[in-house]
C-alpha positions, -999 to +999 in steps of 0.1 A: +167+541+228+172+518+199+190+517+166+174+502+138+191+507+109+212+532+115+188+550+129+178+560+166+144+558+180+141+573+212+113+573+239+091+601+250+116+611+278+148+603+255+128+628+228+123+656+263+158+656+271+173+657+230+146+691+224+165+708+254+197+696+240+188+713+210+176+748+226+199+751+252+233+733+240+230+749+204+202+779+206+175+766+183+147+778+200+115+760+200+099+785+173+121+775+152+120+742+158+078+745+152+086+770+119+105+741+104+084+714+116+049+731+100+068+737+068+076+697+068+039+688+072+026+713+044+050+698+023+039+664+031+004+677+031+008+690-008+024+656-014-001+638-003-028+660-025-013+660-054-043+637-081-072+653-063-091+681-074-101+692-040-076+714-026-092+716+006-080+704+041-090+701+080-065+706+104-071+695+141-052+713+162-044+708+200-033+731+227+002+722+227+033+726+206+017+697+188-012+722+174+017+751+170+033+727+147-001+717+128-011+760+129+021+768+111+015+738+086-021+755+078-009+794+074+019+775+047-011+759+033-031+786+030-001+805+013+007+783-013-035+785-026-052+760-002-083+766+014-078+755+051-096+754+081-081+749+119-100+731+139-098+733+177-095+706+201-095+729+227-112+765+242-090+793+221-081+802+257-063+766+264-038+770+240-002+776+250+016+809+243+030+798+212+003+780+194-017+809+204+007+834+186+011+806+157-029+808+157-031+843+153-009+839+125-025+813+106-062+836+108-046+868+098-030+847+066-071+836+060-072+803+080-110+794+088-113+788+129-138+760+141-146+745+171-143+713+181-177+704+165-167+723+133-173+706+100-154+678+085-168+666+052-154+680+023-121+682+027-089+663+008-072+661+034-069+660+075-041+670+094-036+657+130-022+677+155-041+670+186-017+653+209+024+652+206+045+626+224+045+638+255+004+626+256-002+597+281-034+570+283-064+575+263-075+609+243-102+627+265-128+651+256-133+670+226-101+654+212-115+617+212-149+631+192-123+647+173-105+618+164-136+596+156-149+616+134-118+617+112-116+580+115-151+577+104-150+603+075-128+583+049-106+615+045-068+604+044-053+618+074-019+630+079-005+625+114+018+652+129+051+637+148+025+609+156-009+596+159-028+612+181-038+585+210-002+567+203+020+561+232+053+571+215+076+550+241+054+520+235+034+521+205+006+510+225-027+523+205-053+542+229-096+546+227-097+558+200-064+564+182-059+580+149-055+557+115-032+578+096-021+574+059+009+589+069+033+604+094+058+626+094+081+627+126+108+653+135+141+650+153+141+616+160+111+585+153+098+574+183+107+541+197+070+531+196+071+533+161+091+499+161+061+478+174+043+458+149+010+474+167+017+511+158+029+502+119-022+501+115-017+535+125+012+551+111+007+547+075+040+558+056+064+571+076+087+599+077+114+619+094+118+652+088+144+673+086+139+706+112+176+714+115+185+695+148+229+696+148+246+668+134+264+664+169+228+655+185+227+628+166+262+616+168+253+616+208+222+589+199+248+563+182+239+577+145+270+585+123+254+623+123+225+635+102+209+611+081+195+635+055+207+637+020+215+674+009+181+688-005+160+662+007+146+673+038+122+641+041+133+606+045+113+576+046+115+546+074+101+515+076+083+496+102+077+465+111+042+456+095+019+460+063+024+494+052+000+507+027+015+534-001-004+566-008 
């Protein structure tokens, strides 16, 4: 763990042990955790959008919590007007039991479903949700195809807690790793976040407010939650060029 300005960035382990904190110390399950972190990202998504006239976006989704927290970000989408379609990184029958119940959702709210060789091009935006911070070495098959395309396809891409083929403890990039115009993190930024290597890949960055209890961050050194009332998004800096929207 590190502070930087008042602030703590934790590792991938620090970030294991603060989610079971939160579910088992205070009873925020991890459905609610994912509810409020999908509801971050659509808003970031919208924000992100706003100028174009395409209201279209791609959302890569992986098997884990990761793609739970990208497949409630789409069925928001898709509520508020926006034609979206979930792509998979994975076989349907891969996915955990909540990203599969968060899928579900996100169809029956009129999500289009792809593959992972489902079609890019034409969309505003891309949402990355392939691999949370609990992924380690380099992005395997269909992610890594995944994330070349949307590299290659000069779509903006909005990375979800962090870019997929990151090493949030290090910040270390993988083959391939996603280049992101922004990110938005939840419960705590990563501590990889704070190495000039990572700053290419983050884009803007953001926290994101998903209800963890003022006393989990009081235990990580912070003077409690650093949200203002009624904005439920702050911005951090990193060390590096970081480009605006």
């Amino acid at each position: 763990m590190r502070l930087e300005g008042g602030i703590a960035y934790l590792t991938a382990d620090e970030m294991a042990l603060a989610d079971s904190s939160v579910s088992e110390s205070f009873g925020i399950d991890v459905a609610t955790l994912m509810e409020k972190a999908g509801w971050a990202t659509a808003t970031m998504a919208r924000q992100m959008m706003v100028g174009s006239s395409d209201w279209k976006v791609a959302c890569l989704v992986g098997k884990g919590n990761n793609g739970g927290d990208g497949l409630v970000a789409a069925r928001y989408l898709s509520d508020w007007g926006i034609k979206v379609k979930a792509v998979l990184g994975a076989d349907r029958a891969e996915l955990r039991d909540l990203p599969a119940q968060q899928l579900k959702a996100a169809v029956e709210k009129g999500v289009e479903l792809a593959g992972a060789d489902g079609a890019l091009p034409g969309a505003a935006l891309i949402v990355d949700a392939l691999l949370g911070y609990s992924s380690r070495g380099d992005p395997r098959e269909p992610v890594a195809g995944l994330i070349h395309r949307a590299n290659g396809s000069g779509v903006p891409i909005l990375a979800v807690d962090l870019p997929s083929g990151l090493d949030a403890s290090s910040g270390e990039p993988g083959s391939p790793c996603i280049t992101a115009r922004g990110t938005v993190t939840f419960g705590f930024p990563k501590s990889g976040f704070l190495n000039p290597r990572a700053a290419p890949y983050l884009g803007q960055l953001y926290l994101a407010d998903i209800t963890v209890p003022d006393l989990v961050y009081r235990r990580h050194g912070m003077d409690g939650r650093p949200f203002r009332q009624g904005e439920p998004l702050l911005e951090l800096r990193v060390p590096g060029k970081v480009q605006p929207f």
